[in-house]
Backbone as numpy.savetxt, mean C-alpha at the origin, in Angstrom:
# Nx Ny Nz CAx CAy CAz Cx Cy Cz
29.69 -95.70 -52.57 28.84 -94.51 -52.57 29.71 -93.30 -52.57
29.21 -91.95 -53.37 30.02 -91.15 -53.51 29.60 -90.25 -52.41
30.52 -89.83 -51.85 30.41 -88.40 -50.73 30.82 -87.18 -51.58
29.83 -85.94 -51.62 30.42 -84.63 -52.05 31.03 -83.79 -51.21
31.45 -83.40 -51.61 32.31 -82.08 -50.84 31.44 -81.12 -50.00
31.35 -81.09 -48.68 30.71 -80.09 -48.18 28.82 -80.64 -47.76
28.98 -81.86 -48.13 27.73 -82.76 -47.42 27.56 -82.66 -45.96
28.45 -82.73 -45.53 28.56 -82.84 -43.85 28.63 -81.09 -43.25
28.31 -80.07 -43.86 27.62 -78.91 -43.18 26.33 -78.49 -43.57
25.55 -79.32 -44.48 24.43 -79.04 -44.44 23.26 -79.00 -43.01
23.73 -79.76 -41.98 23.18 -79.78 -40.78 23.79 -78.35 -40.14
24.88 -77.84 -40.61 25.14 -76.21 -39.87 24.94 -75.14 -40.32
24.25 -75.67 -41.83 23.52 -74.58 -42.38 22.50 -74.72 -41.69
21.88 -75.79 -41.47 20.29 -75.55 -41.22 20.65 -74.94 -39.90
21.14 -75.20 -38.80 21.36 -74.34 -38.03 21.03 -73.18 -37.77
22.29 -72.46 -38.96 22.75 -71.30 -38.87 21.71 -70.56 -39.42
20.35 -71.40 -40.13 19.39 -70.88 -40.82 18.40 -70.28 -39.25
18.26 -71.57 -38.34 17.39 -71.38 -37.38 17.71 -70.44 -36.36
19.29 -70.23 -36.61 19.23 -68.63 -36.05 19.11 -67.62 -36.51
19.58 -67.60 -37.81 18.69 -66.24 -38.20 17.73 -65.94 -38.06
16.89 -67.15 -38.08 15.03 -67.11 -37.83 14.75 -66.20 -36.39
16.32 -66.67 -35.85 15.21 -66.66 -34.42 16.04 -65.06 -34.25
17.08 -65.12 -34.84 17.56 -63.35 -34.58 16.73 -62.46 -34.79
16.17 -62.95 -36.44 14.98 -62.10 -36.52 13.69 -61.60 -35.82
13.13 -63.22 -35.52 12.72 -62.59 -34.53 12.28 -62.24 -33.05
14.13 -62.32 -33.11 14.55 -61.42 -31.83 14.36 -60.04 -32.16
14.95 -59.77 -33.03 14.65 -58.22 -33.73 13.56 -57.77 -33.57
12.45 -58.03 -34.03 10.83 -57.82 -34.22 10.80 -57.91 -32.79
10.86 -58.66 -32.19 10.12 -58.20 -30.28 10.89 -57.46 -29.84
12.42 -57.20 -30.34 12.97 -55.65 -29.59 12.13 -54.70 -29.97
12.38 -54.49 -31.34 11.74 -52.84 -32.31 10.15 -52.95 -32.00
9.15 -54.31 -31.63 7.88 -53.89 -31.18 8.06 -53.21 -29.43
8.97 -53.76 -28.61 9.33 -53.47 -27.62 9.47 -52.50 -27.28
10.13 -51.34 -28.23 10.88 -50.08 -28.32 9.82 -49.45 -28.28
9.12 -49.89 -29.82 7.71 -49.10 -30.24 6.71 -48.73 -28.89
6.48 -49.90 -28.56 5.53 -49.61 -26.90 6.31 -48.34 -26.02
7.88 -48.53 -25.68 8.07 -47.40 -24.87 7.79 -46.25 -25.51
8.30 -46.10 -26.76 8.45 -44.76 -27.02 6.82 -44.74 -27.35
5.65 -45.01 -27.35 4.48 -45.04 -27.55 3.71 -44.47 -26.05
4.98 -45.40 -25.40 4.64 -45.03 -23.43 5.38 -44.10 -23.64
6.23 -43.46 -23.40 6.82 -41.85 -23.66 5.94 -41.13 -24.23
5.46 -40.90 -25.43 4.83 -39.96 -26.22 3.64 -40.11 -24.91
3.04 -40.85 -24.74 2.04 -40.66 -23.60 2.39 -39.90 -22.40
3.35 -40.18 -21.96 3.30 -39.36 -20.63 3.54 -37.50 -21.19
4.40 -37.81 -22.28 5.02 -36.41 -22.37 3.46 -35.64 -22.73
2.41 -36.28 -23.28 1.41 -35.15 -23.96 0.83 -35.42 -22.91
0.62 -36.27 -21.70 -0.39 -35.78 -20.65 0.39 -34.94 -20.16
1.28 -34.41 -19.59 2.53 -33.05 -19.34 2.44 -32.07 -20.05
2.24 -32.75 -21.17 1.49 -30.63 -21.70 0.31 -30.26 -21.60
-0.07 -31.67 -21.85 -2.20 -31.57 -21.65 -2.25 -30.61 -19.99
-1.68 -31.21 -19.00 -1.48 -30.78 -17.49 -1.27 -28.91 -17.74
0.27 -29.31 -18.28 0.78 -27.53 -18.52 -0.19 -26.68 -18.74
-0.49 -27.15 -19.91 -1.41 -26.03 -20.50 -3.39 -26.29 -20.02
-3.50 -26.97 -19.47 -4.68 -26.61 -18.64 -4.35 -25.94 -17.08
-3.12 -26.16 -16.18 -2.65 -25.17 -15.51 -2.35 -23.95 -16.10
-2.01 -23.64 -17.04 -1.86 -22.17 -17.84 -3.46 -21.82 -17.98
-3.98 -22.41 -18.40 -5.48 -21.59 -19.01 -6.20 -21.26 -17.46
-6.09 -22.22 -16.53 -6.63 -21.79 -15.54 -5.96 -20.75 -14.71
-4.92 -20.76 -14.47 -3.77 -19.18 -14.07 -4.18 -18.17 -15.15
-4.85 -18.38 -16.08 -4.28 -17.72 -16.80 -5.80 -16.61 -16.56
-6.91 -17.88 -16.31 -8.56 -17.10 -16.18 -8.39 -16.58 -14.50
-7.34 -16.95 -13.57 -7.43 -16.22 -12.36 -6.85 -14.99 -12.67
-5.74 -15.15 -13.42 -4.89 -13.58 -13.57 -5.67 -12.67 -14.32
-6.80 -13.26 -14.63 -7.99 -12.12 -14.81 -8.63 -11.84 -14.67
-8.86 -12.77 -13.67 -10.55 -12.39 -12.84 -9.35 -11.29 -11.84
-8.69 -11.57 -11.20 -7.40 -11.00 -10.28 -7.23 -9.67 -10.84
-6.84 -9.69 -11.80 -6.66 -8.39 -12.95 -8.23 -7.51 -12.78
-8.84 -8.06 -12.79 -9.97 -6.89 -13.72 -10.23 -6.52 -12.01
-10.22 -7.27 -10.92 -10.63 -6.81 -9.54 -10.04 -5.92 -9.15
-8.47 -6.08 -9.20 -7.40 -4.90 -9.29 -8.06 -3.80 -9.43
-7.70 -3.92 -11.06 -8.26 -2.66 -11.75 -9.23 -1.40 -11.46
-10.67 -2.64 -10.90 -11.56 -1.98 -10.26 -11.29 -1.54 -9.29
-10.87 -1.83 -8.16 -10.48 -1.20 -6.70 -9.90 -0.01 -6.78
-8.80 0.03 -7.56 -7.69 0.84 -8.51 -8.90 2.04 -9.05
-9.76 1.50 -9.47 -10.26 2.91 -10.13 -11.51 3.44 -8.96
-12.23 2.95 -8.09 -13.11 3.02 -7.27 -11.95 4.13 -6.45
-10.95 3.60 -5.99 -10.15 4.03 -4.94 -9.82 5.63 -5.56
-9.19 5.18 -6.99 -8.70 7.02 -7.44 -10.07 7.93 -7.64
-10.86 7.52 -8.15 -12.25 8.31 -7.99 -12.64 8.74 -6.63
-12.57 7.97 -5.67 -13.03 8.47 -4.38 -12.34 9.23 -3.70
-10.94 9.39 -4.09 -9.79 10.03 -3.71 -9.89 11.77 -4.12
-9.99 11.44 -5.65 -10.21 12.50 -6.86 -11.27 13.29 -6.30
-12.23 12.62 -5.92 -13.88 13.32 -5.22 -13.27 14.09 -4.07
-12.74 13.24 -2.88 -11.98 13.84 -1.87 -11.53 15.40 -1.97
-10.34 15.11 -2.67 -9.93 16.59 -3.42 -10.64 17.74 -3.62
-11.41 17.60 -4.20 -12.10 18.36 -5.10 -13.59 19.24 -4.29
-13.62 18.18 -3.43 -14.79 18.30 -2.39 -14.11 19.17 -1.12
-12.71 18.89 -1.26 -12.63 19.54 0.53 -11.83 21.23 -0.06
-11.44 20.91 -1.15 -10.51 22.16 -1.91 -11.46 23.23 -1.41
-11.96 23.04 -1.94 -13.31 24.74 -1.70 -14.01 24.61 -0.57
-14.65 23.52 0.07 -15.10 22.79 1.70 -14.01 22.76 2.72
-13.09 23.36 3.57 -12.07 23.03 4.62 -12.34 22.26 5.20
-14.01 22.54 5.77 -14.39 21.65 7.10 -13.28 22.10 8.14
-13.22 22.87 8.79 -12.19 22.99 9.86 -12.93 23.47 11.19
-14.18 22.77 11.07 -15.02 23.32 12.58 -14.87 22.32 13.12
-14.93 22.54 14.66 -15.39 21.25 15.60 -15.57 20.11 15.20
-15.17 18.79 15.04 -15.49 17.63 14.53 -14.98 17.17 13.41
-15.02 18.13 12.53 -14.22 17.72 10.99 -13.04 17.81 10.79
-12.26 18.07 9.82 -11.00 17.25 9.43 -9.60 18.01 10.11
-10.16 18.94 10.89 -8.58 19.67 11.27 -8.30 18.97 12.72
-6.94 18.03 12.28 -6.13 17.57 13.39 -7.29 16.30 13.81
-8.03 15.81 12.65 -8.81 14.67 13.00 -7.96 13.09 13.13
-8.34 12.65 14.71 -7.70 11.42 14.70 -8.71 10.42 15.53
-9.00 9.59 14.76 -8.89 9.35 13.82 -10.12 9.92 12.42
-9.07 10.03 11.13 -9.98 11.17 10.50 -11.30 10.77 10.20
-11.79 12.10 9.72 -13.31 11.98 9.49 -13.59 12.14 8.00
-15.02 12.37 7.61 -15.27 12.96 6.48 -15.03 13.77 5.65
-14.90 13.43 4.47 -13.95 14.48 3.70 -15.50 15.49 3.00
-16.27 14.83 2.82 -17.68 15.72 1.95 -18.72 14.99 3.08
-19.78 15.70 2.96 -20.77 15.45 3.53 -21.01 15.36 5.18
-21.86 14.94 5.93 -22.01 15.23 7.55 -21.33 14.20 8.24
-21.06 13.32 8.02 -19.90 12.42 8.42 -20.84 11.39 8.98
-20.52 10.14 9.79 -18.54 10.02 10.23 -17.49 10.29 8.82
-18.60 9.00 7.50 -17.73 8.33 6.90 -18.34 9.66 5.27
-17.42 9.27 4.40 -17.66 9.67 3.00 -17.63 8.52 1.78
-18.48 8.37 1.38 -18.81 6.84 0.96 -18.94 7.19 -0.94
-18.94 5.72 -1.37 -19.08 5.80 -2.78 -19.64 4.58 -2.58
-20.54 4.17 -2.32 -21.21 2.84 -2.36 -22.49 2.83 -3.01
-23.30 1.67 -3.21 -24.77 1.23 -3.87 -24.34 2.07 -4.86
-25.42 3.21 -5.69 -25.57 3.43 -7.22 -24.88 4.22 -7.28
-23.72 4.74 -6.15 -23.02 5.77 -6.25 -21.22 4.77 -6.37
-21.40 3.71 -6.42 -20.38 2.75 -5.98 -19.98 2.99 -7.70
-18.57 2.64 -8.23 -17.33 2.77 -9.12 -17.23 1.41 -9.54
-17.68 0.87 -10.33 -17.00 -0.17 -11.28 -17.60 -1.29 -10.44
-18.74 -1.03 -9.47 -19.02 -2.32 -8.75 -18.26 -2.34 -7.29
-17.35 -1.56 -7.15 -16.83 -1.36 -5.90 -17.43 -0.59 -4.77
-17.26 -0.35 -3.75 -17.73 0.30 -2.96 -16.72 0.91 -1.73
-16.09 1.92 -1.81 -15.13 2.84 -1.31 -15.62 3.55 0.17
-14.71 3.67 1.16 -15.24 4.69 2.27 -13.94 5.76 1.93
-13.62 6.83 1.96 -12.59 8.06 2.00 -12.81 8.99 3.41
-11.74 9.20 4.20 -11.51 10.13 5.22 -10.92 10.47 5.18
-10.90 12.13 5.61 -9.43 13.15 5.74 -9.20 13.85 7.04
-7.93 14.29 7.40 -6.97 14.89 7.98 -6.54 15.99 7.39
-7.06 16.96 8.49 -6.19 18.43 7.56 -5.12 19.30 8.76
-4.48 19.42 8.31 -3.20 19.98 9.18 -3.55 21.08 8.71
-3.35 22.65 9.65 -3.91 23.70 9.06 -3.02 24.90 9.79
-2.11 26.05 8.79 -1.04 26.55 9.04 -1.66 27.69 8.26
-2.66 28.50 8.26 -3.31 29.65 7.44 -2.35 30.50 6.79
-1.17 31.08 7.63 -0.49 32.20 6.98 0.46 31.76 6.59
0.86 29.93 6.43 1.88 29.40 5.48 1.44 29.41 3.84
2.55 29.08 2.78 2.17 28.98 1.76 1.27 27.62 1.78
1.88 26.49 1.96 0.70 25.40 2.47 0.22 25.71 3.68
-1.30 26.11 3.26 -1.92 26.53 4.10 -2.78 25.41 5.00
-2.89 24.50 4.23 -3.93 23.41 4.37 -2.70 21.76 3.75
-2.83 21.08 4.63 -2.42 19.65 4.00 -3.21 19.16 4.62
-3.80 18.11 3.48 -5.06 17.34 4.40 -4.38 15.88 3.49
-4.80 14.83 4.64 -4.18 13.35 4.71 -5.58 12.71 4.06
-5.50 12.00 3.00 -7.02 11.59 2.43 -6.40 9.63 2.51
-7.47 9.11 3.44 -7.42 7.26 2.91 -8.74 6.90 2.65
-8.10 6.20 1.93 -8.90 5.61 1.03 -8.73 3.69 1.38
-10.60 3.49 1.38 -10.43 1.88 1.92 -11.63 1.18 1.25
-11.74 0.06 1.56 -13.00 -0.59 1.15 -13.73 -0.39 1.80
-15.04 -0.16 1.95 -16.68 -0.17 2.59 -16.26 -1.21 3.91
-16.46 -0.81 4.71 -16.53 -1.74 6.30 -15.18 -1.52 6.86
-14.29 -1.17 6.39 -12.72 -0.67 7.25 -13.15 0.32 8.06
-12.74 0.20 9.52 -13.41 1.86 9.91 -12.25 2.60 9.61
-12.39 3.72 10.30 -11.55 5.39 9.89 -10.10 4.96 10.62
-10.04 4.35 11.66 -8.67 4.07 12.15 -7.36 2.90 11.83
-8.68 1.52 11.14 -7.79 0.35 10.21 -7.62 1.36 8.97
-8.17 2.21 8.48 -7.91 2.60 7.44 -6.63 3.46 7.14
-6.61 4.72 8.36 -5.84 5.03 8.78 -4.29 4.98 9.11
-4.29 3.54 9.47 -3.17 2.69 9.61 -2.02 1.91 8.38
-3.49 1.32 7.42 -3.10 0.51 6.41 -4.06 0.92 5.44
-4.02 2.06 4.55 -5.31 2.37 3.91 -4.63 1.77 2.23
-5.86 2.04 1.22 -5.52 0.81 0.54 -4.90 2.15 -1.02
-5.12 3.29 -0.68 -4.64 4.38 -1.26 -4.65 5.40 -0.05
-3.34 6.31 -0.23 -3.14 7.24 1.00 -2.50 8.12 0.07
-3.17 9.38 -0.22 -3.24 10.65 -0.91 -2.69 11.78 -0.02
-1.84 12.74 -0.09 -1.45 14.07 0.57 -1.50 15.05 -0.47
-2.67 15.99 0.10 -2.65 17.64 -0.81 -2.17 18.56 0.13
-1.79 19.35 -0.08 -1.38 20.96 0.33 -2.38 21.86 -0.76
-2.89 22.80 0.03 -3.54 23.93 -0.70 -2.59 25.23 -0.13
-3.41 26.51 -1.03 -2.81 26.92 -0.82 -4.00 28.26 -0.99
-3.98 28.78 0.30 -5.94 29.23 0.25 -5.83 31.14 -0.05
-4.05 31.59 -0.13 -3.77 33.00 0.30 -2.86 32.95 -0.86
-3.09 32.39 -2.33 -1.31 32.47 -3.01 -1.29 34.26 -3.09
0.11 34.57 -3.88 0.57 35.73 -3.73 0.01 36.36 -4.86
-0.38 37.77 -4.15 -1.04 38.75 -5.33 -2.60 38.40 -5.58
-2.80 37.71 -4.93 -4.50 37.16 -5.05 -5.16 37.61 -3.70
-4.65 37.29 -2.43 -4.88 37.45 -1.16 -3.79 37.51 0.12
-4.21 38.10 0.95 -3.38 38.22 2.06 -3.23 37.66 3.15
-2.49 36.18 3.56 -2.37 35.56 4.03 -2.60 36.23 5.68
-3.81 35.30 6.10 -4.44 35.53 7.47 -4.84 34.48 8.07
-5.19 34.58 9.51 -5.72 33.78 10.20 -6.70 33.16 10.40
-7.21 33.68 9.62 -8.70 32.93 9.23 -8.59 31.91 8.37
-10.23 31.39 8.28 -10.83 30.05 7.31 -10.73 31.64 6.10
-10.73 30.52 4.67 -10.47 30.90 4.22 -11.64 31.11 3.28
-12.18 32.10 2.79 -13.64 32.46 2.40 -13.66 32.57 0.68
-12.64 32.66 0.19 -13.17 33.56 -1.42 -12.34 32.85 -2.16
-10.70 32.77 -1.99 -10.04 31.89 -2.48 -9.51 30.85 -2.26
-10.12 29.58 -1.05 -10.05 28.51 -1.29 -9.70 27.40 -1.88
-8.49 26.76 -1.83 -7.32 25.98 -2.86 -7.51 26.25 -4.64
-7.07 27.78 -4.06 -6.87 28.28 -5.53 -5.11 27.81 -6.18
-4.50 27.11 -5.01 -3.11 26.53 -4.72 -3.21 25.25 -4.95
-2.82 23.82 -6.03 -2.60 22.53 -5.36 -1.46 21.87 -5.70
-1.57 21.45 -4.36 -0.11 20.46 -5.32 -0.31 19.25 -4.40
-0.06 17.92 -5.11 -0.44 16.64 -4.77 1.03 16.40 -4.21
0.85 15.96 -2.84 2.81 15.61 -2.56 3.29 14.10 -2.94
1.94 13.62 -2.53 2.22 12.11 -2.59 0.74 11.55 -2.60
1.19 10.26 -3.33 -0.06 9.36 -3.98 0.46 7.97 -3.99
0.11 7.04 -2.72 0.50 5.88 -2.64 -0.26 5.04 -2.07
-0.08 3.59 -3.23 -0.29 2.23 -2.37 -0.25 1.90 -1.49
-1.23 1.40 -0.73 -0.61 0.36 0.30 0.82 0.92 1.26
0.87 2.09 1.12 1.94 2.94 2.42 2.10 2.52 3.40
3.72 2.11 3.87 3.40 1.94 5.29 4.07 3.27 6.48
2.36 3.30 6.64 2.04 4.81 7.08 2.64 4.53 8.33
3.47 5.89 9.36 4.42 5.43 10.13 3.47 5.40 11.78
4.28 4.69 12.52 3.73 4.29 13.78 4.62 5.04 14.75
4.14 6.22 15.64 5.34 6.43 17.24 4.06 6.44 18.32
4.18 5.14 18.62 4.10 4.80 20.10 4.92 5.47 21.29
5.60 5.73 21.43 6.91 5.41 22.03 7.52 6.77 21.94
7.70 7.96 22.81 8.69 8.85 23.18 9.53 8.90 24.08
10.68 9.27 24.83 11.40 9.00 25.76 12.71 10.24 25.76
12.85 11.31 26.30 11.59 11.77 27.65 10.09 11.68 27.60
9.53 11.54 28.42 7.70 12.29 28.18 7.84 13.59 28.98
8.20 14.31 29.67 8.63 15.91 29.85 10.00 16.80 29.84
9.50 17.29 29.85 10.30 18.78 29.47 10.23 20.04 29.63
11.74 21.10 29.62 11.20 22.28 29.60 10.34 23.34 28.66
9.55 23.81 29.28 8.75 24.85 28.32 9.99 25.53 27.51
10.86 25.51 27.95 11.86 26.34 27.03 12.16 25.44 25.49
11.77 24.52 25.77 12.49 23.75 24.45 13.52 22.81 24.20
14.01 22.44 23.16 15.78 21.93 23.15 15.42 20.60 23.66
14.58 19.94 24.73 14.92 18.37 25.31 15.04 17.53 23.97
15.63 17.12 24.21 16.47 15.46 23.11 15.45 14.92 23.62
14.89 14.25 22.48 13.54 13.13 22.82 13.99 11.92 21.60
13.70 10.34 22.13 13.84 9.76 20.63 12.72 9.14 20.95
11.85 9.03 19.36 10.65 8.19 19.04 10.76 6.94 18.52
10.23 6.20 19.06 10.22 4.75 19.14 9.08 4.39 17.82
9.34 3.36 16.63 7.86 3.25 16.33 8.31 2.56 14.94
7.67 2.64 14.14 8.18 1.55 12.31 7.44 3.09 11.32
8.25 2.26 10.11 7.98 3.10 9.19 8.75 4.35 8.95
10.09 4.83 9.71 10.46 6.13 9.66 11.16 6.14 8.33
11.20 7.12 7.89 12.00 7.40 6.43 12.73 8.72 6.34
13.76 9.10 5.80 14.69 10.24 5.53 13.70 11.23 5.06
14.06 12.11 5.94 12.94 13.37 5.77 11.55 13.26 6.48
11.65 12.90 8.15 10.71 12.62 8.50 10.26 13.92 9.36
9.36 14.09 9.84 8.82 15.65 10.46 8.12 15.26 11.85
8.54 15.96 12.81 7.97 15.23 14.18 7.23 16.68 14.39
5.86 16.88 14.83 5.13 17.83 15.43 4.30 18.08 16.68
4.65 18.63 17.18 3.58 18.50 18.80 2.57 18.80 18.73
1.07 18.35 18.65 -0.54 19.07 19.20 -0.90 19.60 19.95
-1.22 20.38 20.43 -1.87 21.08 21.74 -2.70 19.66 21.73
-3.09 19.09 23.06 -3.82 18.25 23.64 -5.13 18.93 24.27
-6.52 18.29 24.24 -7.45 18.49 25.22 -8.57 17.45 25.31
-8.40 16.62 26.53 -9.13 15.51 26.54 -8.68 14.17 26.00
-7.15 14.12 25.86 -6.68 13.10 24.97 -7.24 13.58 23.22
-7.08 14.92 23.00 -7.73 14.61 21.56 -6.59 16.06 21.08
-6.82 16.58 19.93 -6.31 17.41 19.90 -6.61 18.88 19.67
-6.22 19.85 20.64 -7.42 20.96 21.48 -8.00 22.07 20.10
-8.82 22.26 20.00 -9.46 22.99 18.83 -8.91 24.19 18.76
-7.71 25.07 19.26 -6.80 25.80 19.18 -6.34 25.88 17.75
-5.81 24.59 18.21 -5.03 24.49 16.62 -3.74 24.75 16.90
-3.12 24.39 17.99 -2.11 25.06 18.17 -0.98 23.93 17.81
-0.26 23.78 16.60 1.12 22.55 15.79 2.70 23.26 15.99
3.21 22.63 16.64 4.10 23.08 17.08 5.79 22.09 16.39
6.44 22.69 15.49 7.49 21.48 14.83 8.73 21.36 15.25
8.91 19.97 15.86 10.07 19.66 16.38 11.58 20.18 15.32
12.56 20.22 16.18 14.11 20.48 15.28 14.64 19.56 15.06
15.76 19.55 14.65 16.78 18.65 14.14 16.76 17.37 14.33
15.55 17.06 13.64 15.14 15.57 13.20 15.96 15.14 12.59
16.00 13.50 13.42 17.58 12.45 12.41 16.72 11.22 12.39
16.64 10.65 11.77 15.84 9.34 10.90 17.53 8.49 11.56
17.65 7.83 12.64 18.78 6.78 12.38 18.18 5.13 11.97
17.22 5.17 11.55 16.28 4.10 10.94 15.14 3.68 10.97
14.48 2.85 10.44 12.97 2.68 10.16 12.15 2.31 11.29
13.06 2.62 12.52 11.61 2.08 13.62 12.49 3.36 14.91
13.35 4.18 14.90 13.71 4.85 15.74 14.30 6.45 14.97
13.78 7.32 15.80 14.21 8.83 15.18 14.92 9.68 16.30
15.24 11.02 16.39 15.72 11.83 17.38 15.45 13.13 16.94
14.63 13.76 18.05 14.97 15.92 17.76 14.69 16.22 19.09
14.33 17.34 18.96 14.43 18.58 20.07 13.39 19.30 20.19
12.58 19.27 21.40 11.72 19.75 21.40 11.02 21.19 21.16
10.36 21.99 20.77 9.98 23.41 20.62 10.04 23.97 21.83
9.91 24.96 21.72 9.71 25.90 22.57 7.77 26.00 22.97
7.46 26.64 23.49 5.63 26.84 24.17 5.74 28.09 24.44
4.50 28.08 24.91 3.98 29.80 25.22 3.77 29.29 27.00
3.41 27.83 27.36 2.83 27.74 28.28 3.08 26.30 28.87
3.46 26.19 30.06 3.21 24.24 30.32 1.60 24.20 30.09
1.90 22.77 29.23 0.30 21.95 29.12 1.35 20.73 28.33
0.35 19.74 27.59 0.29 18.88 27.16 0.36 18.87 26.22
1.18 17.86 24.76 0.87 17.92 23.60 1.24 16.28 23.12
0.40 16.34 21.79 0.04 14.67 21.30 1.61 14.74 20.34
2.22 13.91 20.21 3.79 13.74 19.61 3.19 12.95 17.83
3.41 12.95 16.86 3.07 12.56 15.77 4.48 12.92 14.70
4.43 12.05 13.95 5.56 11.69 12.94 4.80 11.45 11.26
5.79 12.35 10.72 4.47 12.63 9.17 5.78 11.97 8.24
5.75 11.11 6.70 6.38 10.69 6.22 5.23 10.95 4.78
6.10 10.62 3.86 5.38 10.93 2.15 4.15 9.75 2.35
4.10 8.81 3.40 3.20 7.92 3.36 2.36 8.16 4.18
1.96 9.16 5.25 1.17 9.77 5.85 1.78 10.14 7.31
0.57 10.32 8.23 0.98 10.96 9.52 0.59 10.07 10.63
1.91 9.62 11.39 1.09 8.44 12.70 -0.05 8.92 13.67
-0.73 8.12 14.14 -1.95 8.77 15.21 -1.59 9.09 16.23
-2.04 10.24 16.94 -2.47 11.39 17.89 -1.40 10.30 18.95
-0.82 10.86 19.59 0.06 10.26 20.77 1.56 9.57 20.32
2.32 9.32 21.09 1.78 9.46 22.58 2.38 10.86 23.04
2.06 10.92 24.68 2.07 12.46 25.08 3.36 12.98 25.70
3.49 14.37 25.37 4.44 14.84 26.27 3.92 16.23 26.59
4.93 16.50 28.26 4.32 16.98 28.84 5.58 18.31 29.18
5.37 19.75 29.00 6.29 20.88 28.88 6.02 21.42 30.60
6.91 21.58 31.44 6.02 22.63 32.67 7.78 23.64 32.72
């Protein structure tokens, strides 16, 4: 019998056949294998944007409901402010009860307590209360600075006071030159024929003095006093009230401390005025963000 050449690897072909078979498909269950992850990838990654971007659309409908509330408060607040102005410019109110040396302040228009913009008189849907403070120096060029806050409906006059949600400062100017002759009186004919807005701010943090040390002194003046309290800023103004009853005496009598030093935001230093008389006066600290409340006291003999 004849043997050919190469008879005896036909069994390692077939073999070598049944692995290719099976390489192949080894192949096919990798690359279907693959296919599934990256099939599981593409899945997770588009629920991750699906997520993203329905967290975006919903930030995106708060930052406008957020926005347009802003806005409104924002415009309720400058309108009621604007009214303020405009209402006390030619109105002083500087009798008994109303806005001179009011603490905590009162009504800026109308019979008081409060001055309101609410129900059909309410701004964009908002509803505003406004009170003012008028510091009153007749035969200065600012004759009149009155402290205007501005809050939401239900703040009373003293949270407002404190933390108001707009805090406005005007100076008038009720005697300018060549028009009238600066006197002691309310002012009858030309009435903030003078304005100038000093400051117009957010959310101010309007300053706090609790805290004096001495609490007396000589009527002569000069005692070194430092005020204790937050909020002080460069260029701060310390003034004494005539006192009566814990309030401040309808005199009118403002008396301005000297050589005020701001050595930082919660402590100051000056020197007290001079008097006509021992009595009592309420200590207060005024900054571009408003004026702290009535106290505490010191006492001149």
């Amino acid at each position: 019998m004849r043997t050919y050449a190469g008879s005896t690897s036909v069994p390692r072909m077939a073999s070598r056949v049944r692995r290719c078979q099976r390489s192949r498909h080894d192949r096919a269950r990798d690359e279907h294998g693959a296919v599934l992850v990256l099939a599981l990838l593409y899945l997770v990654a588009m629920s991750l944007i699906l997520t993203a971007l329905a967290n975006w659309t919903i930030n995106d409908l708060n930052n406008s409901s957020h926005f347009a509330s802003a806005r409104s408060l924002q415009f309720a607040a400058n309108s009621a402010a604007e009214l303020a102005i405009q209402n006390i410019r030619y109105n002083p109110l500087l009798s008994s009860g109303q806005t001179l040396n009011a603490g905590p302040p009162t009504s800026c228009w109308g019979s008081g307590p409060t001055s309101s913009l609410t129900g059909a008189s309410s701004v964009d849907g908002v509803s505003v209360d406004v009170w003012c403070s008028t510091s009153w120096t007749p035969s200065s060029a600012n004759t009149r600075v009155v402290t205007i806050s501005t809050c939401l409906s239900g703040v009373s006059a003293i949270a407002c006071a404190l933390a108001p949600t707009l805090q406005t400062v005007v100076a008038f100017d009720d005697y300018p030159p060549g028009v009238s002759t600066p006197n002691n009186g309310v002012c009858a004919v030309y009435c903030g024929t003078g304005l100038t807005v000093q400051s117009w701010l957010w959310t101010p943090q309007v300053p706090m003095a609790p805290i004096v040390s001495p609490t007396t002194g000589s009527v002569a003046g000069g005692t070194a006093i430092t005020i204790t309290g937050t909020g002080f800023v460069s260029g701060a103004s310390v003034n004494f009230v005539l006192e009566s009853g814990g309030a401040p005496d309808p005199s009118n009598v403002v008396l301005a401390a000297t050589n005020v030093v701001v050595e930082g935001p919660t402590t100051l230093t000056a020197l007290t005025p001079s008097v006509s008389a021992a009595a009592t006066y309420l200590v207060t600290v005024t900054t571009p963000a408003g004026t702290s409340a009535y106290g505490p006291f010191f006492t001149f003999s």
